[in-house]
C-alpha positions as CSV (number, residue, x, y, z in Angstrom):
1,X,0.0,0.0,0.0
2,X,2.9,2.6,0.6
3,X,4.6,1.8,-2.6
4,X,1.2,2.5,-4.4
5,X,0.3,5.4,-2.4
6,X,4.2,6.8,-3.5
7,X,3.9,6.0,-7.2
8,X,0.1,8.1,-7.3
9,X,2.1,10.6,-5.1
10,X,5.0,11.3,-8.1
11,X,2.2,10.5,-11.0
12,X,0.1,13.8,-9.4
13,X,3.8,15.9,-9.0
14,X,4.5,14.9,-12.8
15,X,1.2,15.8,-13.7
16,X,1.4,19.3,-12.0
17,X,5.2,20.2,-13.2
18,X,3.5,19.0,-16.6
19,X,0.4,21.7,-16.9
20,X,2.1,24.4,-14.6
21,X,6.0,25.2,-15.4
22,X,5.6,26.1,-19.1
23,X,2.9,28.9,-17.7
24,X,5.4,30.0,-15.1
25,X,8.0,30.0,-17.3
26,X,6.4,32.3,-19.5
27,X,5.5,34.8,-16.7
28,X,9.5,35.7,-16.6
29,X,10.8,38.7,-18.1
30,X,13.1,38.8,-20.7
31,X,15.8,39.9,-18.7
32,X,15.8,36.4,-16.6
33,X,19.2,35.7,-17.1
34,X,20.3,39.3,-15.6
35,X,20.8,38.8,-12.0
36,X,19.5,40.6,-9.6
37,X,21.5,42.4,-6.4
38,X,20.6,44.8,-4.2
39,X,23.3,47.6,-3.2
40,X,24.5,49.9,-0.7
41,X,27.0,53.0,-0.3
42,X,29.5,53.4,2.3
43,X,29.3,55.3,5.8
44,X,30.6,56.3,8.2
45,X,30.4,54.4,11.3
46,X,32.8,53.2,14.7
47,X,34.4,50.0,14.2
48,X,34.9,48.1,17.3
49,X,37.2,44.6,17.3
50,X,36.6,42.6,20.4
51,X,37.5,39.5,22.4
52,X,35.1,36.9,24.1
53,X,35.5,35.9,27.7
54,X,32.4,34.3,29.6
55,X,33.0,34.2,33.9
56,X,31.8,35.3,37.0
57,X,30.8,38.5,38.9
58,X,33.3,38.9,42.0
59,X,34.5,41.4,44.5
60,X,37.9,43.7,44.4
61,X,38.2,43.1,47.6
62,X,37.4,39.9,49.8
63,X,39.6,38.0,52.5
64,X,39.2,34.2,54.0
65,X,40.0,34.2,57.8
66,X,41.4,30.8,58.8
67,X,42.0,29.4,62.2
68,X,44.6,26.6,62.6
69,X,42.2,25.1,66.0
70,X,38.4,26.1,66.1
71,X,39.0,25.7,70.3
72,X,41.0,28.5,69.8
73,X,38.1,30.5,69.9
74,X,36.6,32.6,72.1
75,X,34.3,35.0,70.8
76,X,32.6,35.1,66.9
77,X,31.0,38.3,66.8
78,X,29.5,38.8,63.7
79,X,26.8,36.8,61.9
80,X,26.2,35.8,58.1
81,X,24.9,38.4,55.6
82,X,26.0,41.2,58.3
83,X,27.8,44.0,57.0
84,X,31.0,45.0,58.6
85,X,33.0,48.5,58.9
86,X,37.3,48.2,58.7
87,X,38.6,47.9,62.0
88,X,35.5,46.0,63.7
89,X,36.0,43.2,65.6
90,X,35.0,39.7,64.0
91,X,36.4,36.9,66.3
92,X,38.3,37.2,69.9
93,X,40.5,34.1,70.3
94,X,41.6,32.5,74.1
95,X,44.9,34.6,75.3
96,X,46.7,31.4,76.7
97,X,48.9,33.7,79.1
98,X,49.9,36.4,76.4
99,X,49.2,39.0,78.4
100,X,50.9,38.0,81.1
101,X,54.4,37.0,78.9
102,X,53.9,40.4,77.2
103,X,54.0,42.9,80.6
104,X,57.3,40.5,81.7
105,X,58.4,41.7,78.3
106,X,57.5,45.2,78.3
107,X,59.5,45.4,81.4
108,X,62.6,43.8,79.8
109,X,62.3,46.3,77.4
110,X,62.1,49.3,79.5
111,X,64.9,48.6,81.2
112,X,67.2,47.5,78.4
113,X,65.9,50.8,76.7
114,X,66.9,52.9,80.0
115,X,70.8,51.5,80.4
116,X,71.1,52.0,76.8
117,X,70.0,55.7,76.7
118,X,72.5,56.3,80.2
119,X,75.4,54.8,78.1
120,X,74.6,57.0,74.9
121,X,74.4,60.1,76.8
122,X,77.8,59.5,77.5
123,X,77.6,59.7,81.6
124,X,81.1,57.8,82.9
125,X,80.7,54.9,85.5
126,X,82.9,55.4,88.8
127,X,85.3,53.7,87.8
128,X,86.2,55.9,84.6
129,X,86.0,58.8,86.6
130,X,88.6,57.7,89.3
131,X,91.1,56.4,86.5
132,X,90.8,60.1,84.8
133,X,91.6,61.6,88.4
134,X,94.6,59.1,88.4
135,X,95.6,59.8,85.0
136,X,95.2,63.6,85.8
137,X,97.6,63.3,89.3
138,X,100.5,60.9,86.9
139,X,100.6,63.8,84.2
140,X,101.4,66.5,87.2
141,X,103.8,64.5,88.6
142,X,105.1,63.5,85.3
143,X,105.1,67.4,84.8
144,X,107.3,68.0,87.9
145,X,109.2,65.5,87.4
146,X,110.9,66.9,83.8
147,X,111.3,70.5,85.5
148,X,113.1,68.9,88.4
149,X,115.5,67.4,85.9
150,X,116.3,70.4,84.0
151,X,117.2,72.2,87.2
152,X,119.8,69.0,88.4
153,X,120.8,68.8,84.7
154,X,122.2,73.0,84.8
155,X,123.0,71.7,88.4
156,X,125.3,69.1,87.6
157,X,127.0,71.0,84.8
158,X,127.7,73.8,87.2
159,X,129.4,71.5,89.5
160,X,126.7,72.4,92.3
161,X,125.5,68.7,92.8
162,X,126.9,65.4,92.6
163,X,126.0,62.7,89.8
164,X,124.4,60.8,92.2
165,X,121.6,63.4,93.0
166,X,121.4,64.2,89.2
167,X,121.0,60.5,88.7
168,X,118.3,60.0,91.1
169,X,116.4,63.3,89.6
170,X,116.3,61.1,86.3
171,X,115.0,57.5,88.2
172,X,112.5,59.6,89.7
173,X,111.5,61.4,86.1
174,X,111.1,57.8,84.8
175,X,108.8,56.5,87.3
176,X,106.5,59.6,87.1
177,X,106.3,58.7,83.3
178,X,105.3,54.8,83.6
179,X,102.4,55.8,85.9
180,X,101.3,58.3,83.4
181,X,101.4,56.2,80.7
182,X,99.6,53.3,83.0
183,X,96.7,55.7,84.1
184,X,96.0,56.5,80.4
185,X,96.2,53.2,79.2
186,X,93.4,52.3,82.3
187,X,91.1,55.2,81.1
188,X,91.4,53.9,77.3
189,X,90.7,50.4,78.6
190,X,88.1,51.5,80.7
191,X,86.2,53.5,78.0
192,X,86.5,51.1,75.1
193,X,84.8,48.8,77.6
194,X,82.0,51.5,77.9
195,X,81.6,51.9,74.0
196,X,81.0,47.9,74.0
197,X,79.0,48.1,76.5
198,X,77.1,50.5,74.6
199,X,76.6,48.0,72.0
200,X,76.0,45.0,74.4
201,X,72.9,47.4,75.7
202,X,71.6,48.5,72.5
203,X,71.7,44.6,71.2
204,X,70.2,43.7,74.6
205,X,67.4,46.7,73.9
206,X,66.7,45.2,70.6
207,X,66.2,41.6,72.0
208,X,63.8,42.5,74.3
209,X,61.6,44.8,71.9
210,X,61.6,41.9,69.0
211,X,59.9,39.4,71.8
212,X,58.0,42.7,73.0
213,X,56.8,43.1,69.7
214,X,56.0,38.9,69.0
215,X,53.6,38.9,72.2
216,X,52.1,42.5,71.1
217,X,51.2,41.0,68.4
218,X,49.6,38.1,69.2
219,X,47.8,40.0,71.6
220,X,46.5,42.0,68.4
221,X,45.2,38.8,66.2
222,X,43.4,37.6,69.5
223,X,40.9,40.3,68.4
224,X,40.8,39.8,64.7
225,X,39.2,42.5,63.0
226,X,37.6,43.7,59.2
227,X,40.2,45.2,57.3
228,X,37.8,47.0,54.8
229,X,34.2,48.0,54.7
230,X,32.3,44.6,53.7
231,X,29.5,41.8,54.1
232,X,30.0,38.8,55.9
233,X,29.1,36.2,52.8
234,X,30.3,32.9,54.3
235,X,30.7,31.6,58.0
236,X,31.3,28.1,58.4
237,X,28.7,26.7,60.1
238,X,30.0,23.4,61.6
239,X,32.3,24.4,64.5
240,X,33.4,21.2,66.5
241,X,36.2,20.6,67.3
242,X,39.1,20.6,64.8
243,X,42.6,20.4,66.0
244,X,44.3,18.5,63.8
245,X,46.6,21.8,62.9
246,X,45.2,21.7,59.5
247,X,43.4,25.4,58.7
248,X,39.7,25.2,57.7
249,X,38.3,28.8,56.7
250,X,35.9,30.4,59.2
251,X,34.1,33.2,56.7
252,X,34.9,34.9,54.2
253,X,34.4,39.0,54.2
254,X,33.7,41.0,50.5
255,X,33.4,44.0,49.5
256,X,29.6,44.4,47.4
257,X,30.5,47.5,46.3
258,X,33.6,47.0,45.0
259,X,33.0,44.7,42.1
260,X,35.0,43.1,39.1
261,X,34.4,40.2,36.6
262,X,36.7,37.5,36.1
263,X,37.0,35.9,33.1
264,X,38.6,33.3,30.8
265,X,39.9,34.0,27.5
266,X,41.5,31.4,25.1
267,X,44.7,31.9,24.7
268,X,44.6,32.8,20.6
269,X,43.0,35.7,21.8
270,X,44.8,37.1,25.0
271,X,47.9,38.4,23.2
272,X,45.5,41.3,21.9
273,X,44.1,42.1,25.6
274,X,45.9,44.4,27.5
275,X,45.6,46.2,30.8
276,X,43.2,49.4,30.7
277,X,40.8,48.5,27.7
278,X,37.5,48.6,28.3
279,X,35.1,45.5,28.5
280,X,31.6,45.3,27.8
281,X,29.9,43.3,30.3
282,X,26.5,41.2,29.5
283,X,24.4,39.7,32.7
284,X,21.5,38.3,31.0
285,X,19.6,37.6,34.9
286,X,19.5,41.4,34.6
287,X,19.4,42.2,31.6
288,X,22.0,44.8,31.5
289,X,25.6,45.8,30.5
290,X,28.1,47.3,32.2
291,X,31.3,48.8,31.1
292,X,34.2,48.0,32.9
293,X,38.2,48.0,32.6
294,X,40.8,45.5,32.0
295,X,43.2,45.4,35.6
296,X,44.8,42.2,35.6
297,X,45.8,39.6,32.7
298,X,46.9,36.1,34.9
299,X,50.3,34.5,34.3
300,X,49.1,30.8,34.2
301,X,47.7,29.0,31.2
302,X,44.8,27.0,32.9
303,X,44.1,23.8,30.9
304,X,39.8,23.7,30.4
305,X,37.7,23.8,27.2
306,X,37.9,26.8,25.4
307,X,35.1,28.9,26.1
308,X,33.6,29.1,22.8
309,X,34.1,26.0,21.3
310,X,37.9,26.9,19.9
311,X,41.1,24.4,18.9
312,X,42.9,25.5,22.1
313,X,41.7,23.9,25.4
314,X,43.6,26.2,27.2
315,X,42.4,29.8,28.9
316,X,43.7,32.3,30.2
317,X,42.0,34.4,33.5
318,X,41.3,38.4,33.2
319,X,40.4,40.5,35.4
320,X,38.0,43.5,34.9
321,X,36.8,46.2,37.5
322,X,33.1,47.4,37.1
323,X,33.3,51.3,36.6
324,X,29.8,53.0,36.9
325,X,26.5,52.4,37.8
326,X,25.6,48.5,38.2
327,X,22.0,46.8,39.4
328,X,21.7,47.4,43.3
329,X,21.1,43.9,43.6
330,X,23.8,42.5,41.3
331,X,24.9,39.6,43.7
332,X,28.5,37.8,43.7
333,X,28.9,34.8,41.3
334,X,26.4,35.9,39.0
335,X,26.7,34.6,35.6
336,X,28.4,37.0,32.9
337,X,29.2,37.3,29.6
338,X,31.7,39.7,28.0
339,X,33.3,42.0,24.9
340,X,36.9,42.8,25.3
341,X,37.6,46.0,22.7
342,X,41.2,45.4,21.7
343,X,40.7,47.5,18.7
344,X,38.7,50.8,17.9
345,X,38.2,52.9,14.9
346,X,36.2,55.9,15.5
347,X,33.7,57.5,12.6
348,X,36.0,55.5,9.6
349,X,34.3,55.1,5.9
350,X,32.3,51.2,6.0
351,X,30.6,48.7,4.1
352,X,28.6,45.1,5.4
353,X,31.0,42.4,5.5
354,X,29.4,40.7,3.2
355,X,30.1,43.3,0.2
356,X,33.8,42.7,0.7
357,X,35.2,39.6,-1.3
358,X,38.8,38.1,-1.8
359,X,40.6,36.7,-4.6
360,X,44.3,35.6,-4.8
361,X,44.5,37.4,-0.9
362,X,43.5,40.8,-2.4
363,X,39.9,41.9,-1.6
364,X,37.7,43.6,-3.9
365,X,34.2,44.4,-4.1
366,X,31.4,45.2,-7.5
367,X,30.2,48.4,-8.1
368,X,27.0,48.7,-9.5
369,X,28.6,50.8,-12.5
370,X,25.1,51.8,-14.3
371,X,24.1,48.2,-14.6
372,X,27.5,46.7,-15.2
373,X,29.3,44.7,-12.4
374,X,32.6,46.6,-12.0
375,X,35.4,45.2,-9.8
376,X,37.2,47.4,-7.6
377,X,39.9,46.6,-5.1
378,X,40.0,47.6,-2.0
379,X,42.0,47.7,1.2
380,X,40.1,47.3,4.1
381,X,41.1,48.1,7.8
382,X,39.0,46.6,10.9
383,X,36.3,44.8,10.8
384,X,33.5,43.6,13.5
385,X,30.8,40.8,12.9
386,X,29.1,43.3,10.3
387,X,31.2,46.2,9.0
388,X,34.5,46.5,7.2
389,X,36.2,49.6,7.2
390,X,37.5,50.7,3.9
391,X,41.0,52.7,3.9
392,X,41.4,52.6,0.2
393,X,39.2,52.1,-3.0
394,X,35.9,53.8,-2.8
395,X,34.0,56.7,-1.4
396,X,29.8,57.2,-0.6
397,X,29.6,58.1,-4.3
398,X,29.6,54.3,-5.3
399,X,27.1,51.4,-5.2
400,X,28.5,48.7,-3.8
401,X,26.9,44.9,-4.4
402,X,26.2,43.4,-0.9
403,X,23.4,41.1,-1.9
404,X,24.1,38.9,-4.9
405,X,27.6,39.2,-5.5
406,X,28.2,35.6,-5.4
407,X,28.9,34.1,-9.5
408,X,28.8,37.4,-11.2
409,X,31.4,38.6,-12.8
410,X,33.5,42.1,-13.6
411,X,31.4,43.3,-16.4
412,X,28.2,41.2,-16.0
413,X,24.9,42.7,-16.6
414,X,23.2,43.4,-13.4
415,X,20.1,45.1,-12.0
416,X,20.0,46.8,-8.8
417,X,16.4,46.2,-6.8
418,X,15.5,46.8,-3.3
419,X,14.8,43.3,-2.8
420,X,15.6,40.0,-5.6
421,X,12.7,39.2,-7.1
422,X,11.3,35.7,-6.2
423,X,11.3,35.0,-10.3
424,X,14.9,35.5,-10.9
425,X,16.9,32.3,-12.0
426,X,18.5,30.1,-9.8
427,X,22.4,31.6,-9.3
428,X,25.3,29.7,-9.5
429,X,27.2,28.2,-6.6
430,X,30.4,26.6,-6.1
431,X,27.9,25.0,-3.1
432,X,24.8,23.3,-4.5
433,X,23.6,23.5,-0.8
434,X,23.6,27.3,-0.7
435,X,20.5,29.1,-1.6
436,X,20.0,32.8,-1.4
437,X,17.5,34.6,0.4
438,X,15.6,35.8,-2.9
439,X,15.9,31.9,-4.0
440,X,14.4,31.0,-1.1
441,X,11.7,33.9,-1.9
442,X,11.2,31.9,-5.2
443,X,10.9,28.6,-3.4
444,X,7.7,30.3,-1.8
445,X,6.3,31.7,-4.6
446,X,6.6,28.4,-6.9
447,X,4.9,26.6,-4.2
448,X,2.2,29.4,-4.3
449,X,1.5,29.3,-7.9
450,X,1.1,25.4,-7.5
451,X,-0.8,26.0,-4.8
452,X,-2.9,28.0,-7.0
453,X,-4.2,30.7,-4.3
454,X,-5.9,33.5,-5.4
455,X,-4.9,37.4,-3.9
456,X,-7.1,36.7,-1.8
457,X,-5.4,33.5,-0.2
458,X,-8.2,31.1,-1.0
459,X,-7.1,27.7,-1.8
460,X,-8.0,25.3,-4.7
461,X,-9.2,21.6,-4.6
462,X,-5.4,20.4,-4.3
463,X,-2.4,22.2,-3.0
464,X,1.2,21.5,-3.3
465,X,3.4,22.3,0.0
466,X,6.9,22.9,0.8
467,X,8.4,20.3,3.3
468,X,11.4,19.8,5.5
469,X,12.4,16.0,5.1
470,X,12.5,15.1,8.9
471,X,8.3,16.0,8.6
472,X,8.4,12.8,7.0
473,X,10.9,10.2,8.2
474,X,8.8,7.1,6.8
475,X,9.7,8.3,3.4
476,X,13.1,7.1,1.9
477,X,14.3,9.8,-0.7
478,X,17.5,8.7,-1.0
479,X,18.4,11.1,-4.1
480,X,16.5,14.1,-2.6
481,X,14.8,14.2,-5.7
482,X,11.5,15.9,-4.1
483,X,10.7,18.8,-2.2
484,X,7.1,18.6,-2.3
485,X,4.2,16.4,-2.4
486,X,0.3,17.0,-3.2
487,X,-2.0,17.2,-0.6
488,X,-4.7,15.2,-2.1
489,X,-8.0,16.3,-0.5
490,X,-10.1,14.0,1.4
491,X,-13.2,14.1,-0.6
């Protein structure tokens, strides 16, 4: 019964194409070998190249706090969702005597500190003062000593004493020298001891305020407290007992106001991102864009998929921070998309991409030249998914092909309309598969006339439709010879 209902199926078709293409081949124009193409001047717009990243809304500023020993704890004082002010207190640990170990030390200190400044100032123990006062008594007597022997030396040369009283003069200037030498060699020794003293003190100063400082601050992080303006956005819940001296994070603190996006970008396209360009931000759960600004590009390669389906599996993470206004309610995490612009022409001379065509790696496009296809090359500068700018070739004055320009060639007939007309012939491809918008148009208007509708939209006895093959998956056409079938009407 299907093979039957088939072969009546193609008899009807056959019958149809019979009575109906010779009249709608006649309805064609004379010109129906002229293609037809709709054109366009140039104009002036901004061309924009940009790079795709997809990631996550997250703050500028946020901060884990980890405790090596919940037990530790003494005190949490905040609560999840609260928000905090910089310099508030969030948890109070258990002191464990470090108050006590820290006055000891501030008294170490102190004194350290005190013997130090009485050294610097220069103020001479006893016994540097009683070897000066010695030293200051041999040089006197020292003193007294040479005069004595200058008056036995004119003495004895005058005959008035003897050599022995002369001689003893001399013993007696020699002993009054050793003990003035002594007593200054005692106040050196005696003050070089001071100057390392001096040091001994300071080191001894310097000691005492490092451990001073250790216990201070531990004393400090007992109280740990915000370090910006935030929201409390995670605190562990679960707080048993946990001291295996492994750190598990007690909350983390962010900054809502403060907000970035952090996204991956494949790494063909990171080499043309830099620090300060601006990104174009799309949350679709708001239904906004923001604008923000390229701060960080990450050092790591991180091996994932690509994010849009590239070669590369590998990304790259970058960092944007969210300048001006954003939803009040934009929450961390969220979803985004985003628009790197690593290249920006501002008001150049364009055309549709699709006007612009290469041969031989020079691109040219047609100008409608009165009704003949002219080729003109071009050099073209940026381009984003739907403009090329044009630096070279042609101004607003010409009329560029953008819509047919496929198979024609420089000095083929042409004729510009608004739209194809649904009549014209079928144009040549390199791609059988590829059919043009205006042949698509003539699809529907060949089923129409076989259709046989009236203006008015009224149908006949039979019609003809257009189908898509996976309507009807029972029927094998294996050379995709049909793409249409009678409806036959019930009656």
């Amino acid at each position: 019964m299907k093979k039957i209902a088939i072969s009546t199926v193609l008899l009807i078709v056959s019958a149809v194409l019979i009575y109906y293409v010779p009249t709608f081949s006649s309805n064609m124009n004379s010109d129906e070998d002229i293609p037809q193409v709709v054109t366009v001047s140039a104009i002036f717009k901004d061309i924009k190249q940009k790079v795709k990243g997809r990631g996550k809304i997250i703050s500028a500023q946020s901060n884990e706090i980890w405790v090596e020993d919940i037990t530790d704890i003494k005190i949490i004082h905040v609560k999840q969702g609260e928000k905090i002010k910089k310099g508030q207190p969030l948890i109070t640990f258990k002191d464990h005597k470090i108050k006590k170990e820290k006055n000891s030390a501030t008294m170490d200190m102190i004194t350290a500190e005190y013997k130090l400044q009485e050294l610097e100032r220069g103020e001479e123990s006893e016994s540097i003062v009683t070897a000066n006062r010695e030293m200051t008594l041999a040089k006197i007597e020292y003193e007294k000593q040479q005069k004595e022997l200058d008056v036995s030396k004119e003495l004895f040369n005058a005959k008035a004493i003897s050599f022995k009283r002369y001689e003893e003069t001399t013993i007696q200037l020699k002993k009054a020298e050793l003990r003035y030498t002594g007593e200054q060699a005692n106040l050196h020794r005696l003050r070089d001891k001071q100057t390392v003293d001096v040091k001994v003190a300071r080191l001894t100063f310097e000691k005492a305020k490092i451990i001073y400082d250790e216990l201070a601050e531990k004393e400090r992080e007992l109280v740990k407290r915000a370090e910006f303006d935030g929201k409390v956005i995670k605190l562990r819940k679960n707080l048993s007992n946990n001291s295996s001296g492994e750190k598990e994070a007690l909350m983390t603190i962010a900054n809502p106001e403060k907000m970035q996006v952090k996204l991956q970008i494949d790494t063909y396209d990171i080499a043309r991102v830099s620090i300060g360009q601006t990104v174009e931000i799309y949350l679709e759960e708001y239904g906004q864009v923001l604008t923000g600004r390229v701060n960080d590009i990450g050092m790591e390669v991180i091996k994932k998929q690509a994010v849009f389906g590239g070669d590369s599996p590998n990304i790259i993470e970058v960092t944007a921070n969210i300048i001006g206004s954003k939803p009040s309610n934009l929450k961390l995490g969220t979803e985004a998309e985003a628009e790197i612009i690593v290249a920006e022409s501002k008001n150049r001379l364009v055309l549709p991409i699709e006007s612009i065509l290469e041969e031989s790696g020079n691109t040219f496009v047609y100008n409608d030249n009165q009704g003949i296809a002219e080729k003109i090359y071009v050099k073209t500068g940026l381009s984003d998914t739907e403009y090329v700018e044009i630096v070279h070739g042609i101004g607003m004055e010409e009329r560029v092909i953008t819509a047919g320009n496929i198979g024609i060639k420089n000095g083929s007939k042409i004729v510009a309309v608004a739209k194809p007309s649904p009549d014209q012939n079928f144009t040549a491809h390199d791609n059988p598969e590829f059919f043009t918008a205006s042949e698509d148009d003539m699809f529907k208007e060949f089923g129409a006339a076989f259709n046989n509708q009236d203006d008015k939209g009224n149908d006949s006895s039979f019609s003809i439709n257009i189908i898509k093959p996976e309507d009807f998956p029972d029927f094998n056409d294996t050379e995709g010879d049909f793409a249409a079938f009678p409806e036959i009407p019930s009656d």
